[in-house]
KEPA-404324 format. One record per residue: residue in three letters; x, y, z of N, C-alpha, C, O, CB in turn. Coordinates in steps of 0.1 Angstrom, whole numbers, plus 5000, padded with zeros to 4 digits. Each point is the difference from the previous one (the first is absolute). Glycine has a CB too. Example, Ala and Ser with C-alpha at 12.3 -4.5 7.8 and 13.67 -1.06 7.14 Angstrom:
<r vopa="ALA" n_X="5132" n_Y="4943" n_Z="5078" ca_X="4991" ca_Y="5012" ca_Z="5000" c_X="5009" c_Y="5012" c_Z="5000" o_X="5010" o_Y="5000" o_Z="5007" cb_X="4971" cb_Y="4988" cb_Z="5005"/>
<r vopa="SER" n_X="5015" n_Y="5023" n_Z="4981" ca_X="5009" ca_Y="5011" ca_Z="5000" c_X="4992" c_Y="5011" c_Z="5008" o_X="5005" o_Y="5011" o_Z="5001" cb_X="5007" cb_Y="4983" cb_Z="4977"/>
end
This chain:
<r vopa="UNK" n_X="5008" n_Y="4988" n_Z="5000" ca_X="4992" ca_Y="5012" ca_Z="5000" c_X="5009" c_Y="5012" c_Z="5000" o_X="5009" o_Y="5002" o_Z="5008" cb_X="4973" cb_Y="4986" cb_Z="5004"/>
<r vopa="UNK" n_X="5014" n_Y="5023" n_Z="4977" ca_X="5007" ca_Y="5013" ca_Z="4997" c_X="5000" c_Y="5006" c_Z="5021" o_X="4991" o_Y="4999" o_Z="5009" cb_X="4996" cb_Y="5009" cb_Z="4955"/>
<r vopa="UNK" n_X="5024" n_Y="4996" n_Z="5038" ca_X="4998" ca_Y="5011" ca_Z="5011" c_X="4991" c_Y="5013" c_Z="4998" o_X="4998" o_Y="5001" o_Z="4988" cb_X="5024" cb_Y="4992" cb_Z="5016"/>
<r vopa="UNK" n_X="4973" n_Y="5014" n_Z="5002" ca_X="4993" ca_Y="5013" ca_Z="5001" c_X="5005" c_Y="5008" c_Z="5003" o_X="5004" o_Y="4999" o_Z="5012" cb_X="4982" cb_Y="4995" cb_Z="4990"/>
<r vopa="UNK" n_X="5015" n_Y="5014" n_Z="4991" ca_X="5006" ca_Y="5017" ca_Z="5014" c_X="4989" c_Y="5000" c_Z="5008" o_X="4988" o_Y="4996" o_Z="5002" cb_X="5026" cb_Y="5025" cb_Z="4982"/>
<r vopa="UNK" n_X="4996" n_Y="4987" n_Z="5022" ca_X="4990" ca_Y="5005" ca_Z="5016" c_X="4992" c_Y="5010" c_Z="4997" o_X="4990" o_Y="5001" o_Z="5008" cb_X="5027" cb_Y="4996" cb_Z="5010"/>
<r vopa="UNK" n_X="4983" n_Y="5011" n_Z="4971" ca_X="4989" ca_Y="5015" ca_Z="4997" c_X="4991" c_Y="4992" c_Z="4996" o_X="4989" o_Y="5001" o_Z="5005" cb_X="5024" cb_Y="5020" cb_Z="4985"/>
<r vopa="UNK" n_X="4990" n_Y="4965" n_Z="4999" ca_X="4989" ca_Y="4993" ca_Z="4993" c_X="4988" c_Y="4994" c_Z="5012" o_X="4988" o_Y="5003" o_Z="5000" cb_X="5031" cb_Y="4990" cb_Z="4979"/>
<r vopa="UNK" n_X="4990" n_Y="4996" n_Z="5031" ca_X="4992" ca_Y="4996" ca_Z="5009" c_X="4988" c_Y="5016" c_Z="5002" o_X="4988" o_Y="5003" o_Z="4998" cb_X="5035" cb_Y="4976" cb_Z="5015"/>
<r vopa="UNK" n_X="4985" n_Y="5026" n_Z="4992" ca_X="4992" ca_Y="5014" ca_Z="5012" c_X="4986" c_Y="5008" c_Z="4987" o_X="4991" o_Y="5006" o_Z="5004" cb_X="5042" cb_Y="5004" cb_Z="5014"/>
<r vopa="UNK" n_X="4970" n_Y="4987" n_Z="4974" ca_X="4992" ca_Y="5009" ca_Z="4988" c_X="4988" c_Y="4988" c_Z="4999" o_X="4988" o_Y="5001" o_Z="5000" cb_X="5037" cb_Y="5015" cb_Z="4983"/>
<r vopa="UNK" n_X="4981" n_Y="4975" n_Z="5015" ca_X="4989" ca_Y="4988" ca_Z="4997" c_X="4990" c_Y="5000" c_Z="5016" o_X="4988" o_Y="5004" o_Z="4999" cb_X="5032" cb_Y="4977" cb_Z="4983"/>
<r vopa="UNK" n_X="4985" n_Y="5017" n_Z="5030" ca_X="4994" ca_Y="5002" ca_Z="5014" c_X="4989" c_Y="5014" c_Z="4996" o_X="4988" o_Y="5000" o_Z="5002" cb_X="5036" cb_Y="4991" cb_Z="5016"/>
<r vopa="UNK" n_X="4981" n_Y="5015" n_Z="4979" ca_X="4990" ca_Y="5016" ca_Z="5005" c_X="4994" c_Y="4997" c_Z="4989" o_X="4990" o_Y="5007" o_Z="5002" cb_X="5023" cb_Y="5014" cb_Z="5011"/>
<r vopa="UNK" n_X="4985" n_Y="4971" n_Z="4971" ca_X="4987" ca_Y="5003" ca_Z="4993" c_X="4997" c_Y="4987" c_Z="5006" o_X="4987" o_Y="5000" o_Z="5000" cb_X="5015" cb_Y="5016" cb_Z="4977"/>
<r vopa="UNK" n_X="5001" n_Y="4974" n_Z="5028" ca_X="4990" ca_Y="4989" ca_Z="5006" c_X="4993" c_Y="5010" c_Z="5013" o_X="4988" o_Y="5003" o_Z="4998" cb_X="5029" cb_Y="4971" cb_Z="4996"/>
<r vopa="UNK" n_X="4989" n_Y="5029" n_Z="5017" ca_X="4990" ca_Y="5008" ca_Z="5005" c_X="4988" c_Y="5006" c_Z="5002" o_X="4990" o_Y="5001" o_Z="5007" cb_X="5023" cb_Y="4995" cb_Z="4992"/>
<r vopa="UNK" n_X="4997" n_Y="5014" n_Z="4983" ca_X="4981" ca_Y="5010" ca_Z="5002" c_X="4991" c_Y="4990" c_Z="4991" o_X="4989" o_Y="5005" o_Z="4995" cb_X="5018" cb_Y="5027" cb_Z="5003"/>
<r vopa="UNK" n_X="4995" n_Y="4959" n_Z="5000" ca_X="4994" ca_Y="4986" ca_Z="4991" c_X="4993" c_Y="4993" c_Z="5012" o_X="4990" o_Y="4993" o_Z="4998" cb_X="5031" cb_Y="5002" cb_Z="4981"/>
<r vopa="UNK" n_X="4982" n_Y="5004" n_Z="5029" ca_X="4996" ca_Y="4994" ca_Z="5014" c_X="4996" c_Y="5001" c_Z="5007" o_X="4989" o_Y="4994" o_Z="5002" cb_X="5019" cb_Y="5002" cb_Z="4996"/>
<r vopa="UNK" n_X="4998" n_Y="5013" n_Z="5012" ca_X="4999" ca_Y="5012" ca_Z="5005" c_X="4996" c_Y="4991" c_Z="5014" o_X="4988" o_Y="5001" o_Z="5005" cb_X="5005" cb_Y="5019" cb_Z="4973"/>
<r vopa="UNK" n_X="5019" n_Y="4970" n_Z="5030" ca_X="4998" ca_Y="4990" ca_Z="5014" c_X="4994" c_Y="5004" c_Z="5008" o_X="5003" o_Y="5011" o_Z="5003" cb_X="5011" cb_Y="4981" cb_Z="4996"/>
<r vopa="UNK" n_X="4978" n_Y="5003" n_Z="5009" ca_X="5001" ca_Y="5005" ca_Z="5011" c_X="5015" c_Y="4992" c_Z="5010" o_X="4994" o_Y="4994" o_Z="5009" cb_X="4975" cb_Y="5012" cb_Z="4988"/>
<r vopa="UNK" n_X="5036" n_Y="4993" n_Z="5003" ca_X="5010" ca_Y="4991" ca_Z="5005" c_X="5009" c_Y="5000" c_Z="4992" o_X="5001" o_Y="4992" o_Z="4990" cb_X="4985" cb_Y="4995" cb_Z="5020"/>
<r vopa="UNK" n_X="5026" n_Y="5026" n_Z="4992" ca_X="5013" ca_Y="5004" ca_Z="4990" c_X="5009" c_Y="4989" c_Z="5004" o_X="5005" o_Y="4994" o_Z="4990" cb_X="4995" cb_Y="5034" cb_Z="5009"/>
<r vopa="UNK" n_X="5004" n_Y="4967" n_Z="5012" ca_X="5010" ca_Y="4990" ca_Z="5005" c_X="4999" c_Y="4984" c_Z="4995" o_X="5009" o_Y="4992" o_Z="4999" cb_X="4992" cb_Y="5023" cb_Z="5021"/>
<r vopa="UNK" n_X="4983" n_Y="4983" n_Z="4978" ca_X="4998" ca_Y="4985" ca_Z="4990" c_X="5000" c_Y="5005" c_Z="4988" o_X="5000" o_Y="4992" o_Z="4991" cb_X="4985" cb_Y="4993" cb_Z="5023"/>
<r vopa="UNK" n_X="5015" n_Y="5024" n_Z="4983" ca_X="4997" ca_Y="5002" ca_Z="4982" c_X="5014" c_Y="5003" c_Z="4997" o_X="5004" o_Y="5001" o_Z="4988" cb_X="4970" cb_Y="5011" cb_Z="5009"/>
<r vopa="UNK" n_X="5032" n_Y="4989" n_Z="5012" ca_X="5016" ca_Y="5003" ca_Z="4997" c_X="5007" c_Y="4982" c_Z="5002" o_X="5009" o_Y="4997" o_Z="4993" cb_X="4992" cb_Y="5035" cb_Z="5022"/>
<r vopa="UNK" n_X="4994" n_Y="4961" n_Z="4991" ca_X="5008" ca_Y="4992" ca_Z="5004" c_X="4992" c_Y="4987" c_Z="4989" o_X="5007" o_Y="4990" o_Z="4998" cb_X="5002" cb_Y="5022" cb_Z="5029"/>
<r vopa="UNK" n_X="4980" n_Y="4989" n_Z="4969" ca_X="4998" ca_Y="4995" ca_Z="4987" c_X="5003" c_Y="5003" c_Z="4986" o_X="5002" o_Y="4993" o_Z="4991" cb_X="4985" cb_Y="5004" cb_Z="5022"/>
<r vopa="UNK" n_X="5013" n_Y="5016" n_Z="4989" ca_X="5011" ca_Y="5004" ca_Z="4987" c_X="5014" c_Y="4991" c_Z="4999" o_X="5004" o_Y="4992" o_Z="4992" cb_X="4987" cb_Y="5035" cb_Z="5010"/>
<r vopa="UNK" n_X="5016" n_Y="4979" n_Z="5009" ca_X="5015" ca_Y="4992" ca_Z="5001" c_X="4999" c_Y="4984" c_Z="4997" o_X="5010" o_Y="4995" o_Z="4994" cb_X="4998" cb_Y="5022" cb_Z="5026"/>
<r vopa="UNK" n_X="4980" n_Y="4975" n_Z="4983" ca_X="5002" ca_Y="4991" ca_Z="4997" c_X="4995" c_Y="4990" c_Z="4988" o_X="5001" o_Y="4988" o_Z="4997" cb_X="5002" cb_Y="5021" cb_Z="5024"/>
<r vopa="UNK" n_X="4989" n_Y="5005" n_Z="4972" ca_X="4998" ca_Y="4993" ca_Z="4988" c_X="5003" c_Y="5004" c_Z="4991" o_X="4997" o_Y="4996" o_Z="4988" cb_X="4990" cb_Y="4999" cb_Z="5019"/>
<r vopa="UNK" n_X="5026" n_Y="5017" n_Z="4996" ca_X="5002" ca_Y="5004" ca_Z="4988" c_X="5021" c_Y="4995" c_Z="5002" o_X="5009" o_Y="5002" o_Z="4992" cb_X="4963" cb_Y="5023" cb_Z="5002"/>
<r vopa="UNK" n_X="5029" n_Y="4970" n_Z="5017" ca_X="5013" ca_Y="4995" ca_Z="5000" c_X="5009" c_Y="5012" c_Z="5006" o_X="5013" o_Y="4999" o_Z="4999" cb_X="4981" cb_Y="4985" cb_Z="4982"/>
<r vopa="UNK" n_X="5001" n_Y="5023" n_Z="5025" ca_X="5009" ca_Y="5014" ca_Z="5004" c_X="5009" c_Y="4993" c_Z="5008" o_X="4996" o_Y="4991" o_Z="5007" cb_X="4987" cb_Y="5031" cb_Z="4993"/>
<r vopa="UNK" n_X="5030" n_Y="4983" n_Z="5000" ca_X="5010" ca_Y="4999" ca_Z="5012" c_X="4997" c_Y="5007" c_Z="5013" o_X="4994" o_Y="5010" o_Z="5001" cb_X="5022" cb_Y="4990" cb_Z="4981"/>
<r vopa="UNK" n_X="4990" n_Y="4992" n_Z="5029" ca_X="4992" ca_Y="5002" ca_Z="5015" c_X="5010" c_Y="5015" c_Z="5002" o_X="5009" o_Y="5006" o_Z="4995" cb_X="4983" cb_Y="4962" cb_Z="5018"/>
<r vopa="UNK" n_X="5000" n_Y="5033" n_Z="4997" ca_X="5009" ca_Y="5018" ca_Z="5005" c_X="4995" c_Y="5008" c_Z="5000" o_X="5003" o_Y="5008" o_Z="5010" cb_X="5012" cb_Y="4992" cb_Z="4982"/>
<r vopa="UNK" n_X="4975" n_Y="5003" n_Z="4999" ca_X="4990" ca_Y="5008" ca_Z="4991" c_X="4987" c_Y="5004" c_Z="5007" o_X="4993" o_Y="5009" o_Z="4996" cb_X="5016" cb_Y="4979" cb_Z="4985"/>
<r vopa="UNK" n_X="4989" n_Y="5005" n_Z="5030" ca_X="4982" ca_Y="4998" ca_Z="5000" c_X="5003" c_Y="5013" c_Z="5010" o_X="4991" o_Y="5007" o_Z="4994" cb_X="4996" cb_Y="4963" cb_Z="5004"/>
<r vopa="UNK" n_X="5016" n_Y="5039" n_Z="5011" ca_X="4997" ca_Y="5008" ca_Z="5009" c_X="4997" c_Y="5011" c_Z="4989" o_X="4990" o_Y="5006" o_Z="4998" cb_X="5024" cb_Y="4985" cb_Z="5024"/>
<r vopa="UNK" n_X="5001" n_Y="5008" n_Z="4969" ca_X="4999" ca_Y="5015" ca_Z="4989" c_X="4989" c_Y="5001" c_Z="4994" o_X="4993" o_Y="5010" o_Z="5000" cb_X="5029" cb_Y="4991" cb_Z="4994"/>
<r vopa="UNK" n_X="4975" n_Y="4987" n_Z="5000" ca_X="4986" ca_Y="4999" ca_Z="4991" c_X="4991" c_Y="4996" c_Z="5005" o_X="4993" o_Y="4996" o_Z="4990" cb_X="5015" cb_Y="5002" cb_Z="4995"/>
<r vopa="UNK" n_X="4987" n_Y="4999" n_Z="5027" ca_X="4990" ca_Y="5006" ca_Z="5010" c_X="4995" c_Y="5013" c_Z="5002" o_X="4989" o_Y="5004" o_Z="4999" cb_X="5021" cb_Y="4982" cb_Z="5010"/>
<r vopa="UNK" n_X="5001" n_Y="5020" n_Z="4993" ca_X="4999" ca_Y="5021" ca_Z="5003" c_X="4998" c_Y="5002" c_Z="4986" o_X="4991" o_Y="5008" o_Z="5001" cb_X="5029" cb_Y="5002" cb_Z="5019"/>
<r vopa="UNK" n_X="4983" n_Y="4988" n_Z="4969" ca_X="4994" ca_Y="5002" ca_Z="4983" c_X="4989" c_Y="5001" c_Z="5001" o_X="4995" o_Y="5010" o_Z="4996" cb_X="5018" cb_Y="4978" cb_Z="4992"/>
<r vopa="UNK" n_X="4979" n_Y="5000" n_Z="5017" ca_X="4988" ca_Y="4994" ca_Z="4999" c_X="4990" c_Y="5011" c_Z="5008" o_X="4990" o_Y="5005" o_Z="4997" cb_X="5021" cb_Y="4970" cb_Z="5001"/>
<r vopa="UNK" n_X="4996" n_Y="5026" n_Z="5013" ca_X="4991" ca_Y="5013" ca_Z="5010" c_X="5000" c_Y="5010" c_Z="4994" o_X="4990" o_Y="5004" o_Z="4995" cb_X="5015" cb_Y="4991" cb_Z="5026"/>
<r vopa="UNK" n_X="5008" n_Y="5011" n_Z="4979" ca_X="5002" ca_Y="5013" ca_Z="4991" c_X="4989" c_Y="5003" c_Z="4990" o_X="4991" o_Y="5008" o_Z="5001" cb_X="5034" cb_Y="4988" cb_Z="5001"/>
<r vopa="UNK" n_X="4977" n_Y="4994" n_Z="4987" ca_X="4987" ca_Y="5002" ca_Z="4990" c_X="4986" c_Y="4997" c_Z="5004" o_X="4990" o_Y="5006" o_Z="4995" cb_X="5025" cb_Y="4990" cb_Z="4989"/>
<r vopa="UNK" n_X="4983" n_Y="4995" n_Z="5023" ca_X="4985" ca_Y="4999" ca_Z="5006" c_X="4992" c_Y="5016" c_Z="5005" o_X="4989" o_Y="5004" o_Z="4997" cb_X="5021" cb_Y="4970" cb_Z="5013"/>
<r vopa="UNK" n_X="5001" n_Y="5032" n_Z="4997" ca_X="5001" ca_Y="5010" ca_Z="5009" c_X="4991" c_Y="5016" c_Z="4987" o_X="4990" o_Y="5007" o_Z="5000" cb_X="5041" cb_Y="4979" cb_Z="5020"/>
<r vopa="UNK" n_X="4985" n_Y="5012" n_Z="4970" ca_X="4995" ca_Y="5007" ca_Z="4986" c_X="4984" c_Y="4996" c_Z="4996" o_X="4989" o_Y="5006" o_Z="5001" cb_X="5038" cb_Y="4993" cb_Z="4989"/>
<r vopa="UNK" n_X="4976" n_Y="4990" n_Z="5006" ca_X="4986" ca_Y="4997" ca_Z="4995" c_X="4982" c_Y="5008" c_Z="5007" o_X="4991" o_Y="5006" o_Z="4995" cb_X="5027" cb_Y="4969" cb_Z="5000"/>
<r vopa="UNK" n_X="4984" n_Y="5021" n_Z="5021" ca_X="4990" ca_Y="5005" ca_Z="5009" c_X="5002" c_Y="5011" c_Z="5003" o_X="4991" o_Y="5004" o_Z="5007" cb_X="5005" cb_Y="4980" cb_Z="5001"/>
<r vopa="UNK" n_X="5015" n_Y="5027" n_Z="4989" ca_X="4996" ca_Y="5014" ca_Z="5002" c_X="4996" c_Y="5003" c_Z="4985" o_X="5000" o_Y="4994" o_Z="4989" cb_X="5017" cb_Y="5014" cb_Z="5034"/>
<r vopa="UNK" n_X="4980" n_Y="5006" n_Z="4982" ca_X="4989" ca_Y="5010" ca_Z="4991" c_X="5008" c_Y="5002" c_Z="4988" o_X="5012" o_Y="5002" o_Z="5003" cb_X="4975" cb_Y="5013" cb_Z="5016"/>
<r vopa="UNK" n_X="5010" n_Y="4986" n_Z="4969" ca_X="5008" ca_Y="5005" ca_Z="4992" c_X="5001" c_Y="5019" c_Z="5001" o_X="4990" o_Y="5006" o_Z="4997" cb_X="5004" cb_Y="4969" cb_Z="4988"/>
<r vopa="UNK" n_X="5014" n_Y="5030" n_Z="5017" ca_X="5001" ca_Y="5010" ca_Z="5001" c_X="5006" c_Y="5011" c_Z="4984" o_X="5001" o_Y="5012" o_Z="5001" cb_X="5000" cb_Y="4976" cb_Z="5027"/>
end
């Protein structure tokens, strides 16, 4: 299996999100990693991704 950069992982996470949109960023993070083969290390950073954009998504567009 090709490697991924890390922008790619992180870019793919945030349109699965607003695609999704979890209630539960830490399983939707830790099912991602595991179905898409991500290297371990990752899950706290792309956890906080996951909030971060959730966070965007539910405020106001201004």
């Amino acid at each position: 299996m090709a490697k991924r950069s890390h922008n790619e992982v992180q870019e793919s996470l945030r349109e699965l999100t607003r695609i999704f949109r979890p209630k539960d960023p830490r399983k939707f993070v830790r099912d991602y990693i595991r179905k898409y083969r991500i290297t371990g290390g990752y899950e706290d950073e792309l956890t906080m991704l996951v909030e971060r954009e959730l966070t965007k998504l539910n405020s106001p567009a201004s």
